[in-house]
C-alpha positions as CSV (number, residue, x, y, z in Angstrom):
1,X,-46.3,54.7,204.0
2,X,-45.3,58.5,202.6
3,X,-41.9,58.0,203.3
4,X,-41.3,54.2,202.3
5,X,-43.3,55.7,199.1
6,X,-40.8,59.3,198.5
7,X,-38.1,56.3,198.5
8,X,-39.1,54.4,195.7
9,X,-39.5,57.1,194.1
10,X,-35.8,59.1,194.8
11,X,-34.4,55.6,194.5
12,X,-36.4,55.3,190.5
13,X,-35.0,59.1,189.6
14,X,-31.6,57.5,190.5
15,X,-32.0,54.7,188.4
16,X,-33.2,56.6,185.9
17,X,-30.9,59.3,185.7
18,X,-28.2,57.1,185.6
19,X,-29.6,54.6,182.9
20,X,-30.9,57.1,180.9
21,X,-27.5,58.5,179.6
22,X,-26.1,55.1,178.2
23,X,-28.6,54.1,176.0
24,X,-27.2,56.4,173.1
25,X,-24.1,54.7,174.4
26,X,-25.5,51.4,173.8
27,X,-27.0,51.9,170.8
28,X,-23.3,53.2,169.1
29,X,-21.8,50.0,170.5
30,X,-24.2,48.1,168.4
31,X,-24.0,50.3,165.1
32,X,-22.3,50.0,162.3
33,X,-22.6,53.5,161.7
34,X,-25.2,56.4,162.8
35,X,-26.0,59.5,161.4
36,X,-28.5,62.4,161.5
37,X,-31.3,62.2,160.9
38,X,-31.3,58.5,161.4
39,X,-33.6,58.1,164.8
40,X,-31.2,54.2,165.1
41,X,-28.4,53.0,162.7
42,X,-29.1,51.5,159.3
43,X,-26.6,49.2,160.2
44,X,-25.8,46.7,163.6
45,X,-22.1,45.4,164.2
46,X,-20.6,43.6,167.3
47,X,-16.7,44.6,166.0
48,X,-16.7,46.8,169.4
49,X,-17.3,43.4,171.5
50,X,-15.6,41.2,169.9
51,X,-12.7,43.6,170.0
52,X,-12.4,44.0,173.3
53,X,-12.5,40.5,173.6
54,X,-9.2,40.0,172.3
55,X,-5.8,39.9,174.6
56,X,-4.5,42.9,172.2
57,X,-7.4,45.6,173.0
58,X,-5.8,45.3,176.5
59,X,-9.3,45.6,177.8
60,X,-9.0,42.8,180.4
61,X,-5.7,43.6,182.1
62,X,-7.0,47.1,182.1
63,X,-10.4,46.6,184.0
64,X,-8.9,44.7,186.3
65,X,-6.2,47.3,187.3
66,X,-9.1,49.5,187.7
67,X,-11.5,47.6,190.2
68,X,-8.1,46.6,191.7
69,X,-6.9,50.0,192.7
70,X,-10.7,51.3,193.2
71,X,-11.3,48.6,195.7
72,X,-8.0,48.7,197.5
73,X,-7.8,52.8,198.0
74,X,-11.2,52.6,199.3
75,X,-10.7,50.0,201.6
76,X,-6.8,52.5,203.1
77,X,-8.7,55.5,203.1
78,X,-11.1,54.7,205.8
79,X,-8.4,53.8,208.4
80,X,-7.0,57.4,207.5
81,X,-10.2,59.3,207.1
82,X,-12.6,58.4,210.1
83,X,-10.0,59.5,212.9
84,X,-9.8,62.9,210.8
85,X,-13.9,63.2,210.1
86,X,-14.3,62.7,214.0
87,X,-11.9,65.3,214.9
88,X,-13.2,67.5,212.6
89,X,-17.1,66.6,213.0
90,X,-17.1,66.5,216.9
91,X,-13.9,69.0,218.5
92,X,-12.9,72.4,218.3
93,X,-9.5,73.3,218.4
94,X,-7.2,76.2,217.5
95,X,-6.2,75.8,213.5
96,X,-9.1,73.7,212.5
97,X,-10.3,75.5,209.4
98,X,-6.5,75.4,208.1
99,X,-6.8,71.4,209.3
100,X,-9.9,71.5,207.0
101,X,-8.3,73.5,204.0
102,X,-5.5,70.9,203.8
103,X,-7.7,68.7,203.8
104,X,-9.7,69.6,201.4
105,X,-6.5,71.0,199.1
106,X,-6.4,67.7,197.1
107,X,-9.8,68.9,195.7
108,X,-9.1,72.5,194.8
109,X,-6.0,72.7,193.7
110,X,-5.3,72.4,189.6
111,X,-4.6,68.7,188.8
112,X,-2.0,68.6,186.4
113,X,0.5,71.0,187.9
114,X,0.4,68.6,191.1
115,X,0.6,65.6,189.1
116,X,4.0,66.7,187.6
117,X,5.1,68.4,190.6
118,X,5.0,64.6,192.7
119,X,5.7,62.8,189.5
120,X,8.9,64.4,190.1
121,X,9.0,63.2,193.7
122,X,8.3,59.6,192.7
123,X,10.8,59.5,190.0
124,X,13.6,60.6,192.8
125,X,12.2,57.9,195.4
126,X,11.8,55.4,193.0
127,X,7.9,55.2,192.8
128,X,6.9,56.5,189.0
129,X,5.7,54.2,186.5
130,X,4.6,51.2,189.6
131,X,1.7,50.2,190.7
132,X,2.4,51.3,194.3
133,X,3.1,54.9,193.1
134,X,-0.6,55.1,191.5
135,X,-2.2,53.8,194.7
136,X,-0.8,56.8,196.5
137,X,-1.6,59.2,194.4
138,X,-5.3,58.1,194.4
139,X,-5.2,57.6,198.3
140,X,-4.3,61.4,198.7
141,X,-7.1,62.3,195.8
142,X,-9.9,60.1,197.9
143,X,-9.6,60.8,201.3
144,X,-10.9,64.3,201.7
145,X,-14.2,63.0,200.1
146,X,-14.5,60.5,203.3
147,X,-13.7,62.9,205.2
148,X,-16.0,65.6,204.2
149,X,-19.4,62.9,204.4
150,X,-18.1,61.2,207.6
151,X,-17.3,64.9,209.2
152,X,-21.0,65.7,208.5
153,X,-21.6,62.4,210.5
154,X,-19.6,62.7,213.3
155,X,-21.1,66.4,214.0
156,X,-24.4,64.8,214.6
157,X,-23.1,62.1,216.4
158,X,-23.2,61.9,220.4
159,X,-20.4,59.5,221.8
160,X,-22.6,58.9,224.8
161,X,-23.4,54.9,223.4
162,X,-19.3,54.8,223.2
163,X,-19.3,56.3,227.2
164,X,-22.0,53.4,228.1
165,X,-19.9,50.6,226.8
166,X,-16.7,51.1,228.2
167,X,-18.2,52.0,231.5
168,X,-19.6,48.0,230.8
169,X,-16.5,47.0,230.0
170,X,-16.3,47.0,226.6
171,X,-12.7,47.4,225.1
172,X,-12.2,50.5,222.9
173,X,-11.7,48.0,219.6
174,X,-15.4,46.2,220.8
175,X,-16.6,49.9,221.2
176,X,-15.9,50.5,217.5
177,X,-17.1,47.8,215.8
178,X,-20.4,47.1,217.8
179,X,-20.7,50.8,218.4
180,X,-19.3,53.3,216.2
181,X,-19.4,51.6,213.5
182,X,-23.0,50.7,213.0
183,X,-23.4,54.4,213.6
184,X,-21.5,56.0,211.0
185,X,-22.1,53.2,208.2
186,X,-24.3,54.7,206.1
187,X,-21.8,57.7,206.1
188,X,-19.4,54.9,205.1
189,X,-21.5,54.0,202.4
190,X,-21.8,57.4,200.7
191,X,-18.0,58.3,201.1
192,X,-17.0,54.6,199.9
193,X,-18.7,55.3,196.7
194,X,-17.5,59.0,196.3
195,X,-14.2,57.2,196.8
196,X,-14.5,54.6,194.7
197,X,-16.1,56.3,191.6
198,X,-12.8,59.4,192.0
199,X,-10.8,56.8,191.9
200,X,-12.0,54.6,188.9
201,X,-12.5,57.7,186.6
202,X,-9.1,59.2,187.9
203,X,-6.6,60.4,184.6
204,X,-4.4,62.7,184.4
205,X,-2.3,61.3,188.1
206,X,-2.7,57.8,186.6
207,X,-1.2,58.7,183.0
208,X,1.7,60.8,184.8
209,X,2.4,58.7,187.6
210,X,1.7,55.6,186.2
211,X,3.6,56.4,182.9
212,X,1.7,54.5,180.8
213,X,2.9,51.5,182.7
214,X,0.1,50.7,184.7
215,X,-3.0,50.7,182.3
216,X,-6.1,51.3,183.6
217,X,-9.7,51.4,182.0
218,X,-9.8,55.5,181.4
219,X,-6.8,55.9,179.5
220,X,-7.9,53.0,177.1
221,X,-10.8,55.6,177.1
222,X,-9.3,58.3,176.7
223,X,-7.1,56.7,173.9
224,X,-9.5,55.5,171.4
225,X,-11.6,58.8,171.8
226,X,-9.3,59.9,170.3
227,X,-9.0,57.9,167.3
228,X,-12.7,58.9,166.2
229,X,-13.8,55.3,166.4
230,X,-17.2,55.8,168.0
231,X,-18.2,52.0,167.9
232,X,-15.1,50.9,170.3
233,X,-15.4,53.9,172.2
234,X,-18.6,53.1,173.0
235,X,-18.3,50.2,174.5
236,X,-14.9,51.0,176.2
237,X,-17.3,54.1,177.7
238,X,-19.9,51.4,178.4
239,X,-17.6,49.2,180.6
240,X,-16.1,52.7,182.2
241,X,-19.6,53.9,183.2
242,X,-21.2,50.5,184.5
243,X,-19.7,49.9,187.8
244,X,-19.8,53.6,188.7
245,X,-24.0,52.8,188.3
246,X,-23.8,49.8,189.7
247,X,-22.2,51.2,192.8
248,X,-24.5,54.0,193.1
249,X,-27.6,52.1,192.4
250,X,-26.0,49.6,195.5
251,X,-25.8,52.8,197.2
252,X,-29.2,54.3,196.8
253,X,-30.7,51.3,197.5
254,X,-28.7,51.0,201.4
255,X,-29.6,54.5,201.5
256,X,-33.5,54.4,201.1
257,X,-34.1,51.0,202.5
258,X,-34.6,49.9,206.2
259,X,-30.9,50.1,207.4
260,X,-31.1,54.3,206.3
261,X,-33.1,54.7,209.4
262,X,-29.8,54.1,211.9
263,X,-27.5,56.3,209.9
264,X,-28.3,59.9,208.3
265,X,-32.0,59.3,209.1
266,X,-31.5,58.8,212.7
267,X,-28.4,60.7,213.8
C-alpha cells in the first residue's frame, strides 16, 4: 500500500510540474492583451487559433514534420543503441571509456560549430536542405541518450534467462523478443522519450541542415518569438510543449504502474 501510495503521488508531482508551467501559456493564447498588474487580460481573442488554422501559418505541415521525424528517429535509434548499451552495461574491454566518450560526444560538444561543420558534409554528398539529411542529424543527437538509460539497464541485467532459453531451444531472435526484451522495456520507455522529446525540440541542426526547407514546429517557434507577437507565440509554444507532456505523463504512468515492477524495480 506505501509504495502503490509514493506512486500516485511521484506520478501527481509529474503532472503537476508539467501542467503547471502552461497555464500562463494558455492564458496569453486567449488574450487580447495582458499587462502588469492585470492578475488575467481585460481582453479574450482566439486570433492565435484561428491563425494557425489557416494553410499560410504553416502550422499543419509543420507539426507533422515534427511527430514524423520524432517518431521515426526513435523507432532507428533502438536497433543502433541496445547492441551498444549491452556492450557497455555488461563487458569490459580495453578502450571502453573512449567507446563511452564517443558516445557520449554528440552531447558535449558545442552545437552550432558541429552543425556547420556536417552541413558542409551534406552539401558535398548531396544531403542539405532534405528530409533524409535532418533524420541523420537527429539520429546521431538521440542515440547516446538510449544508450546511456539502457547501459544503466544492461549493468543490472543477468543474461542467465537468455542462457536458459537457448539451452531449450529457443532461437536467438525468440530469445530477444520473449526475453530480453521484456526485460529492458521500461529502460526502453525512458530512453524513447529522452529520444523523442531531443528530437522534437531540436533547432539549430534542423535550421542548418534542413535549410529552411524542411519546416518543423520549433522554427515556427522560434520565428514568431521573434516578432513580439505573444498571442501566436503562445499557442505555437502551446502545441510545441503538449506532446513532450503527453509523452512524459505516458511515461510516468508505465513507470509507476504494475509493469515498473519487471523493469528498473526488479532488475
Amino acid at each position: 500500500m506505501g509504495i502503490r501510495t509514493g506512486r500516485n503521488v511521484v506520478l501527481v508531482l509529474i503532472v503537476v510540474s508539467a501542467i503547471v508551467p502552461m497555464i500562463p501559456l494558455a492564458v496569453w493564447s486567449f488574450s487580447h492583451g495582458w499587462h502588469f498588474p492585470d492578475l488575467l487580460p481585460k481582453e479574450w481573442s482566439f486570433r492565435g487559433w484561428a491563425y494557425i488554422a489557416t494553410p499560410y501559418s504553416r502550422v499543419g505541415p509543420g507539426l507533422w514534420n515534427s511527430v514524423l521525424i520524432a517518431v521515426i528517429v526513435t523507432l532507428l535509434a533502438f536497433p543502433i543503441a541496445i547492441p551498444a548499451a549491452r556492450a557497455l552495461g555488461l563487458y569490459r574491454f580495453r578502450g571502453k571509456r573512449f567507446v563511452e566518450f564517443l558516445i557520449l560526444a554528440p552531447l558535449i560538444v558545442p552545437e552550432l560549430p558541429v552543425a556547420v561543420g556536417i552541413h558542409i558534409l551534406f552539401i558535398k554528398i548531396g544531403l542539405a536542405g532534405t528530409l533524409l539529411g535532418v533524420l541523420l542529424i537527429h539520429l546521431i543527437l538521440v542515440v547516446p541518450y538510449i544508450v546511456i538509460v539502457l547501459a544503466g539497464v544492461f549493468s543490472n541485467y543477468g543474461p542467465e534467462p537468455e542462457q536458459s532459453a537457448r539451452t531449450l531451444g529457443a532461437s536467438p531472435l525468440k530469445t530477444f523478443f520473449y526475453v530480453t526484451l521484456p526485460a529492458i522495456m521500461p529502460g526502453m520507455v525512458v530512453g524513447g522519450l529522452f529520444a523523442f522529446i531531443r528530437s522534437w525540440r531540436t533547432y539549430i541542426f534542423t535550421l542548418v541542415i534542413g535549410g529552411g526547407v524542411v519546416e518543423t514546429l520549433p522554427l515556427l517557434v522560434f520565428s514568431f518569438i521573434g516578432t513580439g507577437d505573444n498571442h501566436i507565440s503562445a499557442v505555437l509554444s502551446l502545441l510545441f510543449i503538449a506532446p513532450a507532456v503527453l509523452m512524459m505523463l505516458f511515461t510516468a504512468s508505465y513507470l509507476t504502474g504494475n509493469r515498473a515492477a519487471g523493469g528498473f524495480g526488479g532488475i
